[in-house]
C-alpha positions in Angstrom: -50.6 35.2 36.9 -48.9 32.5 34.6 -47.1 29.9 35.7 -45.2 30.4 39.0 -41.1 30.0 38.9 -41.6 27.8 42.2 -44.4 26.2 43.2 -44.5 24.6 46.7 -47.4 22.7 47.2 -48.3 21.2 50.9 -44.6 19.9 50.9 -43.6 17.7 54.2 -40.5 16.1 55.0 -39.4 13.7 57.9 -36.4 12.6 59.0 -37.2 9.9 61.3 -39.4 11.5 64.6 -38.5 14.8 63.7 -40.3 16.5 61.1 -38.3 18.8 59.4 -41.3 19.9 57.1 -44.8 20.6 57.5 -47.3 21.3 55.2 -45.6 23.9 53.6 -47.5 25.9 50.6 -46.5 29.1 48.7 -45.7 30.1 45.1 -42.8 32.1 43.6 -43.6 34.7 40.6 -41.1 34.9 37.8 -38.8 37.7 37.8 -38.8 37.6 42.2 -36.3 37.8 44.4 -37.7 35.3 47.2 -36.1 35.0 50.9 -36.6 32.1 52.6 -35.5 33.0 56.1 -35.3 31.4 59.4 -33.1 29.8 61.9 -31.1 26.8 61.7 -33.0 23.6 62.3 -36.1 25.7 60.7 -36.7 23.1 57.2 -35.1 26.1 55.0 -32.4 23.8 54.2 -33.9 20.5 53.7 -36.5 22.6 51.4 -33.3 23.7 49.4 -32.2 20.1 48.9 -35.8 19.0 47.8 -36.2 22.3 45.1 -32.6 21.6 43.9 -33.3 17.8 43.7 -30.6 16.6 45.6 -33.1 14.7 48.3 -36.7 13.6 47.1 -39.7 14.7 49.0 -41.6 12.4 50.8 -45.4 14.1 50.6 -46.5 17.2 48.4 -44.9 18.5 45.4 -42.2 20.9 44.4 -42.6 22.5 41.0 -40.1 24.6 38.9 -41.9 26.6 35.7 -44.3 23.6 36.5 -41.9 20.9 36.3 -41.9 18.0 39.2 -38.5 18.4 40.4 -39.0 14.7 41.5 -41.3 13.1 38.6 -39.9 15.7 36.3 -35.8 16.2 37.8 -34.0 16.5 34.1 -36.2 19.3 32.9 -36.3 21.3 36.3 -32.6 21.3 36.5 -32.3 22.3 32.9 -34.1 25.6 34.1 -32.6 25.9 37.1 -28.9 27.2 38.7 -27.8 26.1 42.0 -25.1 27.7 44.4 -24.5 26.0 47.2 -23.5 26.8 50.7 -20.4 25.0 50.4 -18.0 26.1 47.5 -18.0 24.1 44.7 -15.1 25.4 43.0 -11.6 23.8 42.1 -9.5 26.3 43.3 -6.5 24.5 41.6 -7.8 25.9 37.9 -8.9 29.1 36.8 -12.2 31.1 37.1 -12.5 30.8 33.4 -11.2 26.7 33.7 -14.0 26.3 36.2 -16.8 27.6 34.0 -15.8 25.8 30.5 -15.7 22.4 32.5 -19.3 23.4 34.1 -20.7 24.4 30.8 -19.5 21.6 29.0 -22.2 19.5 31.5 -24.6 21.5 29.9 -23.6 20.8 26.0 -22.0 23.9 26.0 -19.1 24.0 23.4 -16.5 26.4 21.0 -17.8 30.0 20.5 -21.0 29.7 22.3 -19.2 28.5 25.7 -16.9 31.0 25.0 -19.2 34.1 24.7 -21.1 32.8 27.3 -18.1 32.9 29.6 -17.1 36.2 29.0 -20.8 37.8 29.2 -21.2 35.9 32.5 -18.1 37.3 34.3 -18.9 40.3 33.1 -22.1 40.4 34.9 -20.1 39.3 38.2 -17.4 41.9 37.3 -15.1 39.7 37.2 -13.7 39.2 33.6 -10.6 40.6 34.2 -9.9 37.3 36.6 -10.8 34.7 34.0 -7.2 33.9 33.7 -6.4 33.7 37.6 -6.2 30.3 39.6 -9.7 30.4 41.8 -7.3 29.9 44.8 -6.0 33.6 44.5 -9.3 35.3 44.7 -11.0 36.4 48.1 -14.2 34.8 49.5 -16.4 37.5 48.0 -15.1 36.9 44.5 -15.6 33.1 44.7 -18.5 33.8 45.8 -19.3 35.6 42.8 -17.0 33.4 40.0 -20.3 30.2 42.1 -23.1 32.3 40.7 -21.1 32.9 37.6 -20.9 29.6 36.9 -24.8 28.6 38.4 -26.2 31.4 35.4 -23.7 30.4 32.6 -26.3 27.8 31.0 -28.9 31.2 31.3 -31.3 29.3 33.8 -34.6 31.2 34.1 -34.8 30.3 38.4 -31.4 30.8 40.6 -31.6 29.2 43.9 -29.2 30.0 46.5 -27.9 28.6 50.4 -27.2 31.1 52.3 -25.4 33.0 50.0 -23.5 35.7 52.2 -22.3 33.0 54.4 -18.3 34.0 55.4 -18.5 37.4 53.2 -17.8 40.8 54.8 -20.2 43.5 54.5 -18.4 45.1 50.9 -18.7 41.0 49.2 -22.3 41.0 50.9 -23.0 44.3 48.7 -21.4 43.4 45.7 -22.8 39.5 45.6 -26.7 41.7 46.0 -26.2 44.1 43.5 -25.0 41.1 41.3 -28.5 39.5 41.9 -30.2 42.5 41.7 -28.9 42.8 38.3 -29.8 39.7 36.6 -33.6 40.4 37.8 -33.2 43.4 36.4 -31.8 42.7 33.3 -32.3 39.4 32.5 -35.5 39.0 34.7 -33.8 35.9 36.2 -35.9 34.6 39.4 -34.2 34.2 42.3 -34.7 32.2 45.3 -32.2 32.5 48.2 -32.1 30.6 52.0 -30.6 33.2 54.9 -30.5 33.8 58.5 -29.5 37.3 58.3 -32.4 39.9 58.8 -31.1 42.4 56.8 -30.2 40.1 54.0 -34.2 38.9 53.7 -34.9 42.9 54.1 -33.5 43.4 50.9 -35.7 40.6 49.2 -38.9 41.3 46.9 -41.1 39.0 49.3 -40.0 36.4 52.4 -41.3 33.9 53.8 -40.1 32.9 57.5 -39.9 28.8 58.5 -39.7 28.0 62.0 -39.7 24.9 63.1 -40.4 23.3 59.4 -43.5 25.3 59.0 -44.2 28.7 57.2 -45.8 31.4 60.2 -45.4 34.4 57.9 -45.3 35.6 53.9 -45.4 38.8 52.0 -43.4 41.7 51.5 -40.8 43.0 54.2 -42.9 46.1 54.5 -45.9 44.2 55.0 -44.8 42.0 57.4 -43.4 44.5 59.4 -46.8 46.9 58.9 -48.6 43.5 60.2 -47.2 43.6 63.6 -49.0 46.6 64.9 -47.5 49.3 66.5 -44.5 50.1 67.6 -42.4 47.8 69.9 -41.8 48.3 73.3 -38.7 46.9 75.1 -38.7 46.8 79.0 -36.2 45.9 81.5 -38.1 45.8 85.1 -36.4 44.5 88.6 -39.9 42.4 88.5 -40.9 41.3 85.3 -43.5 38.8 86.2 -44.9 41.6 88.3 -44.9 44.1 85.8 -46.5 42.0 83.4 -49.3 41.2 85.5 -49.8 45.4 86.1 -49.2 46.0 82.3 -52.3 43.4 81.9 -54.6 44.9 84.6 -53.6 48.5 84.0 -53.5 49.1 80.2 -55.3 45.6 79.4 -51.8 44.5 77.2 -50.2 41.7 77.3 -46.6 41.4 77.2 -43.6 38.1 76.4 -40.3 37.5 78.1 -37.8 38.4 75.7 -34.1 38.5 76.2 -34.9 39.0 79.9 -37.0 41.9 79.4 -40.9 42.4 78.8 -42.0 43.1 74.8 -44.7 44.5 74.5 -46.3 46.0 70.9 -48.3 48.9 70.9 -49.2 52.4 68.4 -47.8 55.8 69.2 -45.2 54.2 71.8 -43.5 57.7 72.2 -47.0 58.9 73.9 -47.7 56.1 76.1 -44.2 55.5 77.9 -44.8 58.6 80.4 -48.1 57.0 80.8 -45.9 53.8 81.5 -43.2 54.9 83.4 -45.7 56.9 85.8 -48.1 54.0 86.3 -45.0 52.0 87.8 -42.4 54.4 89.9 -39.7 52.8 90.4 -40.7 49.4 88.6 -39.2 49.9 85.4 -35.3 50.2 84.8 -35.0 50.8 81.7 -37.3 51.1 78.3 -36.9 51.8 74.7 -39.4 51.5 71.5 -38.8 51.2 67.5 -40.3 51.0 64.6 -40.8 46.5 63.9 -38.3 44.6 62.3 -38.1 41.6 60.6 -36.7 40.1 64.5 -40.2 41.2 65.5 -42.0 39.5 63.1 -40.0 36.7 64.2 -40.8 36.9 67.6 -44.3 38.1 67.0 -44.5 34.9 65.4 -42.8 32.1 67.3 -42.1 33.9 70.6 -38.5 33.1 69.9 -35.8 35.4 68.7 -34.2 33.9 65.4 -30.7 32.9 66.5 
């Protein structure tokens, strides 16, 4: 492979006692769309600061295209578009105001801005808004008039905060085919921070941060596959019993979860008579499922990703 998009190299970050990054290492290939998910507290954000080179690292190195976004910040944000959680709009001009002021940062001027304008919003489907005040447009369309305006200066790597953050499920689909289409099409990288499972489901590969380090990365299939099994969800009247019988019985190990036992194992749909008859009158209530991201989660940290 050539030169990775992203390159996160044994990246740590403290803030005072608590360490909001450790040791964190993986690469992003040009032309991905790259999930970073996990809860909040779990260094997803403070990595989005360092990349975007709003806060310098303290110890390892953050590449974009092979640029040190700290020793290197100019050229890495000249390759780079940034939408941030927060909007960064002035709602008190237009959508097409917005984006000539922004490309003018970038030495963007007459035709060229112009054309570059009107090819962007057409991407976002949004050129006929160009002339409306950003204050009359719903959340989904701001959303979409920010990564307008972060891929006006054609950046090759588009990093995004929690991007779906306030939208409603039609804005959530519209802002992903949106992204979907400039790797598509203009085989723009994309790198994106969520919570949402079904958001990072959608994503080329993930990688999941808890507690500022990286447990888990590959493709959603794959880390799903990687779990083993199905996954067994059981309510019980004792669980601490139960878990002790599920150990000396079957030789499996269960977690507390939710106030139920997990448990993860193959063919579940053949062993729960097995289950249910090696306990009468133990178990309330069970159910089983393919994994999810959530398991991975769990499988993980032993904590549900709130």
């Amino acid at each position: 492979m050539g030169t990775p998009a992203l390159d996160i190299d044994h990246l740590s970050f403290a803030y005072g006692a608590r360490q909001a990054l450790r040791d964190v290492s993986f690469a992003v290939q040009p032309g991905e769309i790259f999930g970073l998910l996990g809860p909040n507290g779990g260094g997803k954000t403070t990595l989005f600061r360092i990349v975007s080179t709003l806060r310098p690292g303290q110890q390892g190195t953050a590449r974009v295209f092979g640029d040190d976004v700290a020793a290197q910040a100019a050229a890495a944000r000249r390759r780079m578009g940034v939408v941030f959680q927060s909007p960064a709009l002035d709602i008190r001009l237009t959508v097409a105001e917005n984006l000539r002021h922004h490309g003018r940062l970038y030495g963007l001027h007459g035709a060229r801005l112009t054309g570059r304008i009107a090819d962007v919003l057409a991407r976002v489907h949004l050129q006929d808004r160009a002339g409306d005040l950003v204050q009359t447009l719903s959340g989904g369309q701001r959303r979409r008039v920010e990564v307008a305006k972060a891929i006006l200066p054609a950046p090759a790597l588009l990093v995004l905060d929690e991007p779906s953050t306030g939208l409603d499920p039609t804005a959530r689909r519209d802002l992903w085919e949106d992204l979907r289409g400039l790797r598509d099409r203009e085989g723009t990288t994309v790198v994106l921070t969520t919570h949402l499972m079904d958001e990072a489901a959608l994503c080329d590969r993930v990688a999941i941060l808890h507690e500022g380090q990286l447990v888990a990365i590959g493709t959603p299939d794959a880390l799903t596959r990687a779990v083993g099994g199905d996954v067994i969800l059981i309510t019980a009247r004792e669980p601490d019993v139960l878990a002790a019988g599920l150990r000396t019985r079957f030789g499996l190990e269960s977690r507390a979860f939710d106030g139920r036992l997990r448990i993860e194992r193959e063919r579940a749909h053949e062993f729960i008579p097995d289950l249910v008859e090696a306990f009468p009158g133990a178990i309330e209530a069970v159910t089983f499922g393919k994994p999810t991201l959530e398991d991975v989660f769990v499988h993980h940290t032993g904590r549900r990703l709130e």
